[in-house]
N, C-alpha and C positions, 0 to 999 in steps of 0.2 A: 533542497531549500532554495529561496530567490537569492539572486546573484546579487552582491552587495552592491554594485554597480547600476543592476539595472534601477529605472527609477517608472515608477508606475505612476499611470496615466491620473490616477486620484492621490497622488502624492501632495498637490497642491492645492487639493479639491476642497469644496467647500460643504458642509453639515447642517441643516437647521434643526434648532432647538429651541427651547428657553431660555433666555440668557439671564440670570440674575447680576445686572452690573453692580458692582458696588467700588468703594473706595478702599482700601486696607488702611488709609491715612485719617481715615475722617469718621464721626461717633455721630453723624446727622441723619435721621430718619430717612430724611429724603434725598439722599446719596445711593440707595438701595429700590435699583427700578427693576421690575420684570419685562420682559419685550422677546417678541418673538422673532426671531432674523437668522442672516446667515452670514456662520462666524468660520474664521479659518482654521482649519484642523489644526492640532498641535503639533510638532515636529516630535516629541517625544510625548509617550503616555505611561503614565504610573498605575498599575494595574493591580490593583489587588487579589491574589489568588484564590484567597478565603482558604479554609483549615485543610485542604486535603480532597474533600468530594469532589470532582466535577460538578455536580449536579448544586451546590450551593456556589456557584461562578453569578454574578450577575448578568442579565444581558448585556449591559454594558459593554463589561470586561470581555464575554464571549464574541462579542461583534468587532473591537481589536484584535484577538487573537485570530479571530477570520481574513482581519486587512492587512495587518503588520508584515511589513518586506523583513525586519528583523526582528526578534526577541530575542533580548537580552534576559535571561531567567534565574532564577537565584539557585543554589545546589538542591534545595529543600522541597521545592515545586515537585511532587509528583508525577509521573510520566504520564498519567493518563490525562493530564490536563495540557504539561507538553504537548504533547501526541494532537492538540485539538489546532495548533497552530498551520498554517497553511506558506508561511514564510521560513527564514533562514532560523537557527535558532542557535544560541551561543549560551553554555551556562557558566554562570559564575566561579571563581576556582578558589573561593575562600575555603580555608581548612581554621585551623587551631591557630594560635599565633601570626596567620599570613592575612589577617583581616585587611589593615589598612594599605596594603600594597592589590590586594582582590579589589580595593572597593576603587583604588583608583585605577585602574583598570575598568570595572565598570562605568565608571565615570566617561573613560578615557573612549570606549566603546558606543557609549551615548551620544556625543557629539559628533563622532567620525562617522556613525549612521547617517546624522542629523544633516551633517556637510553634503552628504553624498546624495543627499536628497531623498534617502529612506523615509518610510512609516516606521518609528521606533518607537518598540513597547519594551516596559523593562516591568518583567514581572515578577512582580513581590510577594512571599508566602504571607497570608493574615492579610490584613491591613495593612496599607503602605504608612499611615501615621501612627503606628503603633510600636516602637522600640525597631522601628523597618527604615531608619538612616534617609530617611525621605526628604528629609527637610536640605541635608548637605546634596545628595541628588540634585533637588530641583534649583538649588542655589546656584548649584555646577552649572547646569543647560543654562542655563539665567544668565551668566557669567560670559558664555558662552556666545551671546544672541538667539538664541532658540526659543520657543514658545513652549509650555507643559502643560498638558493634564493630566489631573492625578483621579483614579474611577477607586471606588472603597471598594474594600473586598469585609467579609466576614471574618473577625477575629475568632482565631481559638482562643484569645480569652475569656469569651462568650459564650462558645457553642459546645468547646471540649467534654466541659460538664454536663450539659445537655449530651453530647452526646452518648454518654455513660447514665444519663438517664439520672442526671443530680441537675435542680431546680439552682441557677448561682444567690436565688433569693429567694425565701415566703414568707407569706406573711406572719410575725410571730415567731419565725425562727431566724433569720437574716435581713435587718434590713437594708446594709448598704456592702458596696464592693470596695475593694482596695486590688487592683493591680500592679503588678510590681515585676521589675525583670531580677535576675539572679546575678547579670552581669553589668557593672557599674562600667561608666566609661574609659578605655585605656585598660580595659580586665580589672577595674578594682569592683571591692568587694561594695555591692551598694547599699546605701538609707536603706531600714528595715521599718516597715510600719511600726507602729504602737497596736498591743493587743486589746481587743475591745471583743466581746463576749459575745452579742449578735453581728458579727460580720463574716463574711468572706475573703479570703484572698488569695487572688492567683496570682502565679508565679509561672513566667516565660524564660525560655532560658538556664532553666537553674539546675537542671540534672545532675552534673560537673560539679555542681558543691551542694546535692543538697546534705550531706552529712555534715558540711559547713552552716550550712543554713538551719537546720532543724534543731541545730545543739545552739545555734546563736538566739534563736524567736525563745527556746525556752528558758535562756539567762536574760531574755529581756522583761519575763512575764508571763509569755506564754505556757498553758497547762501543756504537761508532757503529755495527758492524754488527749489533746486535741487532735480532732477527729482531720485527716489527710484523705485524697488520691490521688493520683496520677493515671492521668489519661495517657497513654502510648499510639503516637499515630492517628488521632483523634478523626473519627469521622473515615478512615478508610478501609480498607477490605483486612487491614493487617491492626487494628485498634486492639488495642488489649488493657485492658483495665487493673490494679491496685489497692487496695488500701491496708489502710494503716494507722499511726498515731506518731507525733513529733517523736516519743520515743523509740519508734520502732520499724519506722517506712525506712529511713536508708535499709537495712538489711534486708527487707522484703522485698525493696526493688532491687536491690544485688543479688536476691536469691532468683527472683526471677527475670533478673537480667534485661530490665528495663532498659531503653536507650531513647533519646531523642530522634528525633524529634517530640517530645512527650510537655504535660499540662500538668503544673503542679494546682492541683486545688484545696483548699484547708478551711475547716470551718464547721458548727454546726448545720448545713445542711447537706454534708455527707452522710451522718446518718442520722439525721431528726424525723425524717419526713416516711410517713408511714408504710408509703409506698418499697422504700427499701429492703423491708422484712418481706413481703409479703408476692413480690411481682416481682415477675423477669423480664429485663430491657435489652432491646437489641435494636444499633443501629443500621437502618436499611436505608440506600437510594433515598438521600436528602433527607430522612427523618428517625425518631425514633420512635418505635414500637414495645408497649406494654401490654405483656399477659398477665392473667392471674395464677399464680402456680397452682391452685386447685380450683377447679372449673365450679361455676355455681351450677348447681343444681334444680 
């Protein structure tokens, strides 16, 4: 890995792009200009991992992991995405109960990059704005004097289900989502949706209770046999798929020993949709694939 010390020659280099300036203070049309120029690289970048694949990295993201003298990684990032960095690489050491002393530390690791005149990428599994602490990150560097950019990455909240070959919406059977994490701030226990009969909802996070959780959705309203899965590993070469019903998934995932990183999904389009009686889904190298179990004729 690059020497924390050394400082490369495009550390302070410059990018061109589109730049969409705007104001975050101001609600004016015309506050919001496009222009083409060259803007000064960030001293840290938020990088979104996306669910697992390599192969759903955006360019983006893949083009820091090419330049970054450090990356700061979360535990969760798969090796084979690691493995794609060409600088120093430090991973995260949050465990269970050691979150808030992990994160400052990461924190603490972002800036000391930054000083030192590193390219610093700190890469985040999913999306960095999605339950991914990003917003206190980038406050930190902010705080700091440092510059950020944050590059999306693909949620598993998103693609999990897709990639178990469940549509998170159709028409006629789903029509809106509800995303929700399983862990409230400080570990409490968080806001649970309201049940409402065409929707979806996933659940990040929520492994660790979901026999908390499934015994809670159905004292709130929810039918006991509302249709569940769990995605496990969502999108990688070790995915393994579930299902179930509020009354009946914790045991099925304890028999088969489900563990997180995993996608809680709930809803009528686990099984409404035709295709799941009938065709077998596998996800391959960035997509999913359907057969027909019996071949037409």
């Amino acid at each position: 890995g690059a020497d924390l010390n050394k400082r490369f020659s495009f550390t302070k280099g410059e990018e061109t792009a589109d730049v969409a300036v705007s104001s975050l203070n101001s609600s004016k049309n015309n506050d919001h200009v496009l222009k083409r120029e060259k803007i000064r690289r960030a001293d840290v970048v938020l990088v979104g991992a996306g669910p697992g694949d390599r192969e759903l990295l955006t360019i983006a993201a893949y083009r820091v992991l090419q330049e970054a003298d450090l990356v700061i990684a979360d535990v969760l990032v798969p090796e084979e995405i690691v493995n794609m960095c060409t600088g120093r690489v430090v991973r995260s050491r949050k465990t269970k109960g050691s979150a808030h002393s992990a994160q400052d530390e990461l924190n603490e690791w972002m800036v000391e990059g930054a000083r030192k005149g590193l390219y610093v990428c700190r890469l985040k599994g999913g999306d960095p704005f999605l339950f991914g602490r990003a917003t206190e990150e980038i406050q930190y560097v902010l705080d700091h004097g440092f510059s950020v950019k944050v590059i999306p990455g693909i949620s598993s909240s998103m693609c999990s289900s897709l990639s178990s070959g469940i549509p998170i919406t159709s028409r006629g059977v789903a029509n809106q989502i509800c995303i929700a994490t399983g862990h409230g701030r400080d570990d409490s226990f968080p806001n649970l949706p309201a049940y409402k009969e065409k929707s979806s909802y996933v659940f990040l996070m929520g492994m660790s209770r979901l026999k908390m959780l499934s015994k809670t959705l159905v004292k709130m309203g929810f039918p006991g046999r509302f249709p569940v899965t769990i995605i496990e590993k969502a999108t990688t070469a070790d995915q393994r798929v579930v299902k179930g019903t509020l009354n009946d998934i914790f045991e099925i995932a304890q028999e088969q020993n489900i563990k997180s990183p995993a996608t809680i999904v709930m809803g009528p389009v686990v099984e409404s949709i035709s295709w799941n009686q009938n065709t077998l889904v596998e996800y391959m190298s960035g997509g999913v694939y359907y057969y027909m179990k019996i071949a037409r004729s």
